[in-house]
DRENDO-1510 file (C-alpha; in Angstrom, 1 decimal, always signed):
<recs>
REC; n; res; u; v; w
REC; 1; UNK; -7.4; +6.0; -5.0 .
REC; 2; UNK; -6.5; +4.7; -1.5 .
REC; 3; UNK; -3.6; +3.7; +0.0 .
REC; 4; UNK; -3.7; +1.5; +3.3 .
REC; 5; UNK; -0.1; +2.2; +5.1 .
REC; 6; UNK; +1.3; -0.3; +7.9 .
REC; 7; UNK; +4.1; +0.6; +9.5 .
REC; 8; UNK; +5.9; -2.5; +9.9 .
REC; 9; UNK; +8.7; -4.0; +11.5 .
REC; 10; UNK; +8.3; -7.1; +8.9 .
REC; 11; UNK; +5.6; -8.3; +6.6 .
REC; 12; UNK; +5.2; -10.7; +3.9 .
REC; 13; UNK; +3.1; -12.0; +0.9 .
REC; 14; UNK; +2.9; -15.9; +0.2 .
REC; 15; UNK; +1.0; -17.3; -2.9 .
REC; 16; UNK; -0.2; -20.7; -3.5 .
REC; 17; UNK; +2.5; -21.5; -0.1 .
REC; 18; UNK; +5.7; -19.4; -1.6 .
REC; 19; UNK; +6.8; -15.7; -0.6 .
REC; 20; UNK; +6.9; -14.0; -3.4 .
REC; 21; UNK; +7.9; -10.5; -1.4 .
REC; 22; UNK; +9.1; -9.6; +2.2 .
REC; 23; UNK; +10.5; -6.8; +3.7 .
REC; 24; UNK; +12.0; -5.8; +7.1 .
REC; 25; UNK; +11.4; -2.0; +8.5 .
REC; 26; UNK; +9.1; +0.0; +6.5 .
REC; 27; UNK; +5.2; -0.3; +5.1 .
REC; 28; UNK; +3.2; -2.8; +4.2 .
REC; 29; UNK; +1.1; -0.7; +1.6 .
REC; 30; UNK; -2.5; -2.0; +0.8 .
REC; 31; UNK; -3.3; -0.3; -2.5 .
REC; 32; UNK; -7.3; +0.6; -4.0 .
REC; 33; UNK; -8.1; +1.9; -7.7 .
REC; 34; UNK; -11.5; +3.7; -7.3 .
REC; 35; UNK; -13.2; +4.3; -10.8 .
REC; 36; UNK; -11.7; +6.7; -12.8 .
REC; 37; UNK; -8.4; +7.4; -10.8 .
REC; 38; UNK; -5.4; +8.9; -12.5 .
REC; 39; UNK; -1.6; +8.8; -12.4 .
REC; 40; UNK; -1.7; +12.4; -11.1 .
REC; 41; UNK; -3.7; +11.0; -7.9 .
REC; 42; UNK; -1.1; +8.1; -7.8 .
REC; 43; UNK; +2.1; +10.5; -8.0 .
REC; 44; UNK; +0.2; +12.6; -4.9 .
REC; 45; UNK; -0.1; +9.5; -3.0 .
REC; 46; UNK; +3.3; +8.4; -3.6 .
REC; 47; UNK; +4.6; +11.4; -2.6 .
REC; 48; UNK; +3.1; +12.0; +0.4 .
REC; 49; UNK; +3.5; +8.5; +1.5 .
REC; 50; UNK; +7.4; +8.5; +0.7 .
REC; 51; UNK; +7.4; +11.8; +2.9 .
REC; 52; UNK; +5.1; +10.3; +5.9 .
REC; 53; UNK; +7.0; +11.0; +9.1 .
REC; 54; UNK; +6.3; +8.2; +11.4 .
REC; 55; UNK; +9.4; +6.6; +12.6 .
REC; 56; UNK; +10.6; +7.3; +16.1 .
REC; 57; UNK; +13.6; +9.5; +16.1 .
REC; 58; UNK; +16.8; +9.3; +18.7 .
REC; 59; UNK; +13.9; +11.1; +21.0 .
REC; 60; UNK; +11.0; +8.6; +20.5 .
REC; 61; UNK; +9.1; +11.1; +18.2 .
REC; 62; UNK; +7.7; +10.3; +15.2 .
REC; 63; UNK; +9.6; +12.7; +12.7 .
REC; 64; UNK; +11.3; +10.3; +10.6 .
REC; 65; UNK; +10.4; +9.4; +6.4 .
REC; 66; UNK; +10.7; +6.4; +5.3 .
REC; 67; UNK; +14.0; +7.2; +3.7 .
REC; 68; UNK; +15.6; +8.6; +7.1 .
REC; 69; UNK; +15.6; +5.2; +8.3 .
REC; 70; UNK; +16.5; +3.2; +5.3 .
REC; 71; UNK; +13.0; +1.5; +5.0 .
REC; 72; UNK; +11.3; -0.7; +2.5 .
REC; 73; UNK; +7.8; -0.8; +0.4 .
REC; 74; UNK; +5.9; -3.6; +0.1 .
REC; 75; UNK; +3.0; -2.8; -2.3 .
REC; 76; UNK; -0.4; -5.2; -2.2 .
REC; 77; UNK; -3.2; -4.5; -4.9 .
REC; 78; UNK; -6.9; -4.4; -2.7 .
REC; 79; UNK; -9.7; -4.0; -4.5 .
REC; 80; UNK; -12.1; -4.5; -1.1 .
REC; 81; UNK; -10.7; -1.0; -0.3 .
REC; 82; UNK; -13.7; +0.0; -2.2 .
REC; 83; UNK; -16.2; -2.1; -0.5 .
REC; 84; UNK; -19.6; -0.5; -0.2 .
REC; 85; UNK; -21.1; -1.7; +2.9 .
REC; 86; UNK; -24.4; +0.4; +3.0 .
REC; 87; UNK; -27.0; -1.9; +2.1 .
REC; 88; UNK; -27.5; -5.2; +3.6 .
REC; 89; UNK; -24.3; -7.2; +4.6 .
REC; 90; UNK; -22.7; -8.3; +1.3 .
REC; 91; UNK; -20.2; -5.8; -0.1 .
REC; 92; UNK; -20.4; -4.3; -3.2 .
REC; 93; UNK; -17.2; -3.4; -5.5 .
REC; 94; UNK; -18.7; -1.2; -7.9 .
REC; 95; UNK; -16.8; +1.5; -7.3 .
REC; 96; UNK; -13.6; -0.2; -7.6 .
REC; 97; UNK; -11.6; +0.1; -11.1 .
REC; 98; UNK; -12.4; -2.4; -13.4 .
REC; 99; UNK; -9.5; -5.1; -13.1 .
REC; 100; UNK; -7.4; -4.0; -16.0 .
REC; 101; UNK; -7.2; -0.6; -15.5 .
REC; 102; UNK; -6.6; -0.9; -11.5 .
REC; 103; UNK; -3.3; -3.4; -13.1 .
REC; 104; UNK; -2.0; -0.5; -14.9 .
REC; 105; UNK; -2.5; +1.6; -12.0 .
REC; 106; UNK; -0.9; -0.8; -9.4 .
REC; 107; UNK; +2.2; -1.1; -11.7 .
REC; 108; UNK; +2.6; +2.7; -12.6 .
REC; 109; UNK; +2.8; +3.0; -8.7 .
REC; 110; UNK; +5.6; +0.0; -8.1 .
REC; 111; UNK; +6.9; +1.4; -11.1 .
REC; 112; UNK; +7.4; +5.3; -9.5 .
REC; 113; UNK; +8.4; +4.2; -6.1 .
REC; 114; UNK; +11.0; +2.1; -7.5 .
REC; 115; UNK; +12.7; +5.5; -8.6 .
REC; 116; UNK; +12.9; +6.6; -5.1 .
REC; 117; UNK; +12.4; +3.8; -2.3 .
REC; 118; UNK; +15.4; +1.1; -3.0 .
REC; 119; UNK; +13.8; -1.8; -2.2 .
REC; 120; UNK; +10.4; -2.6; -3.3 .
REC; 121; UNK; +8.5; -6.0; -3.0 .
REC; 122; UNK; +5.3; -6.8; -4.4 .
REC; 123; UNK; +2.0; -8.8; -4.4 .
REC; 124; UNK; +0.8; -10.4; -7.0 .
REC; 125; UNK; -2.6; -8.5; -9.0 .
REC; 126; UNK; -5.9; -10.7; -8.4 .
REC; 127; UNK; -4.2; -13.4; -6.4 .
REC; 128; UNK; -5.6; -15.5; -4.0 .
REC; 129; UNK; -2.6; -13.5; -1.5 .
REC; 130; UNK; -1.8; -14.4; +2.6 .
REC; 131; UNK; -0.2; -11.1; +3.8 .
REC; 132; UNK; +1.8; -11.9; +7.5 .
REC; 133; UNK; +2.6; -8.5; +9.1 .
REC; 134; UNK; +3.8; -6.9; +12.6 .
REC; 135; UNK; +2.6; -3.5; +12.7 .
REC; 136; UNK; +4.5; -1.6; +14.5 .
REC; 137; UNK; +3.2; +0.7; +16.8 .
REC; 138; UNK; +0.7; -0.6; +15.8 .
REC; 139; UNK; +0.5; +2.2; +13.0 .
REC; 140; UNK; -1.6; +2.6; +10.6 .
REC; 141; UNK; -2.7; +5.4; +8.5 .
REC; 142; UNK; -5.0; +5.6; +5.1 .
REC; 143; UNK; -4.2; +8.3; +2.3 .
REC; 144; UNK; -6.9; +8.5; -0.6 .
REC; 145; UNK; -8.3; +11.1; -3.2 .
REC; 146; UNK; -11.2; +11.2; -4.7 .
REC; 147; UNK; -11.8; +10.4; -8.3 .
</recs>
């Protein structure tokens, strides 16, 4: 599983030209089901992403959580997390959780940091998606575990 986190000062998802979720301060999470991930590698991502310390404090370093600073989620399924770019120059996916299963995974995870973040906002699973961002910093780090 993979987790692409943004922090952001704003971000947004728009389908078929409405937003369907937008936050202010906090991360833009791009989200990646690998084959044969579990809920145990979600609830280690989750955790360590709620507990990333990467907002400026009162001293301009970043030890702050997402929490400290009253932030936001917005979670985006992203199956090209698993592209395979080795051979020639069109990706290949096949080591990205078949669609159904990747679902289940993407909404167990809005589902547990729900229980802990109080405001989470969404993509939509396998939609044609326009994500608008302004990464802060800019800032980005990726957590994943293996399958």
């Amino acid at each position: 599983m993979k987790f692409v986190i943004q922090r952001v000062t704003e971000a947004s998802v728009t389908v078929e030209g409405q937003v369907i979720g937008s936050i202010q301060k906090g991360f833009l999470v791009l989200i990646g089901a690998g084959k044969g991930d579990t809920r145990e590698q979600a609830d280690y991502l989750i955790k360590k992403m709620v507990g990333l310390r990467i907002f400026q404090d009162e001293n301009g370093k970043t030890n702050l959580s997402l929490k400290d600073v009253n932030g936001s989620l917005l979670l985006v399924s992203q199956f090209t997390l698993y592209a395979n770019c080795k051979k020639g120059n069109r990706p290949s996916f096949i080591e990205a959780e078949d669609p159904k299963a990747a679902e289940e995974l993407y909404e167990y995870v809005i589902s547990e940091c729900r229980k802990t973040v109080p405001v989470v906002e969404t993509g939509s699973f396998g939609a044609d998606m326009k994500v608008s961002l302004v990464n802060d910093g800019p800032f980005t780090i990726l957590l994943e575990n293996e399958s």
